[in-house]
matplotlib code that plots the C-alpha trace (Angstrom):
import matplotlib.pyplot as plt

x = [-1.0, -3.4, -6.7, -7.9, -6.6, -7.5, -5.4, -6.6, -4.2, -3.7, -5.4, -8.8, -8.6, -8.6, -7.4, -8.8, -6.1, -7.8, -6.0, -3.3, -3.0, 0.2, 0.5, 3.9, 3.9, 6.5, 8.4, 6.6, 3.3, 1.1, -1.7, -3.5, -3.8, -6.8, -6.4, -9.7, -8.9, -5.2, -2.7, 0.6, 2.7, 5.7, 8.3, 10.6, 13.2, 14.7, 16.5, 13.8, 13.9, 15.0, 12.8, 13.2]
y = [-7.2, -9.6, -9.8, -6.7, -4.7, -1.8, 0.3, 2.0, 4.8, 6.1, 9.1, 7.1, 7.6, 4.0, 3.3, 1.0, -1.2, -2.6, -5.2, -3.6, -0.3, 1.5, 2.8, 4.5, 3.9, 6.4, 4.8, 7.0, 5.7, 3.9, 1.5, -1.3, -3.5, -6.0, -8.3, -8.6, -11.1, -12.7, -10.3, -10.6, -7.5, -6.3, -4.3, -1.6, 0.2, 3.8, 5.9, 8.8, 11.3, 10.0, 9.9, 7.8]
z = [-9.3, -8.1, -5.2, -3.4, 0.3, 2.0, 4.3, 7.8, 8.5, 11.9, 11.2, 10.1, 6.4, 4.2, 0.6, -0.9, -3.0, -6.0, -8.3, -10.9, -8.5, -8.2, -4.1, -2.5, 1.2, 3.2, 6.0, 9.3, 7.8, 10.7, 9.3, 9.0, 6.2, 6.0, 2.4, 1.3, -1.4, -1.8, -3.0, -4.9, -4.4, -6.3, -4.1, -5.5, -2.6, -3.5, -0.8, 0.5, -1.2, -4.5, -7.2, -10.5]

ax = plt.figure().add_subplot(projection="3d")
ax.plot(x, y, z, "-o")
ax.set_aspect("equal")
plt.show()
């Protein structure tokens, strides 16, 4: 919703989270997250696999 992050995966790629973006982050996922300006996050759980 709000402020700015960026994501270092294991495998050396980075996203770039900018306000307002929508990202999915699978459970086996290894990263790093560094907040680049404050962030508020909203959090939505499903069961893998299921998609609504």
């Amino acid at each position: 919703m709000d402020g700015r992050a960026e994501i270092a995966f294991a495998d050396d790629t980075r996203l770039g989270i900018p306000p307002d973006d929508f990202v999915t982050i699978e459970p086996d996922i290894k990263g790093v997250w560094t907040v680049i300006e404050p962030i508020t996050n909203l959090y939505r759980y499903h069961e893998s696999g299921s998609v609504e």
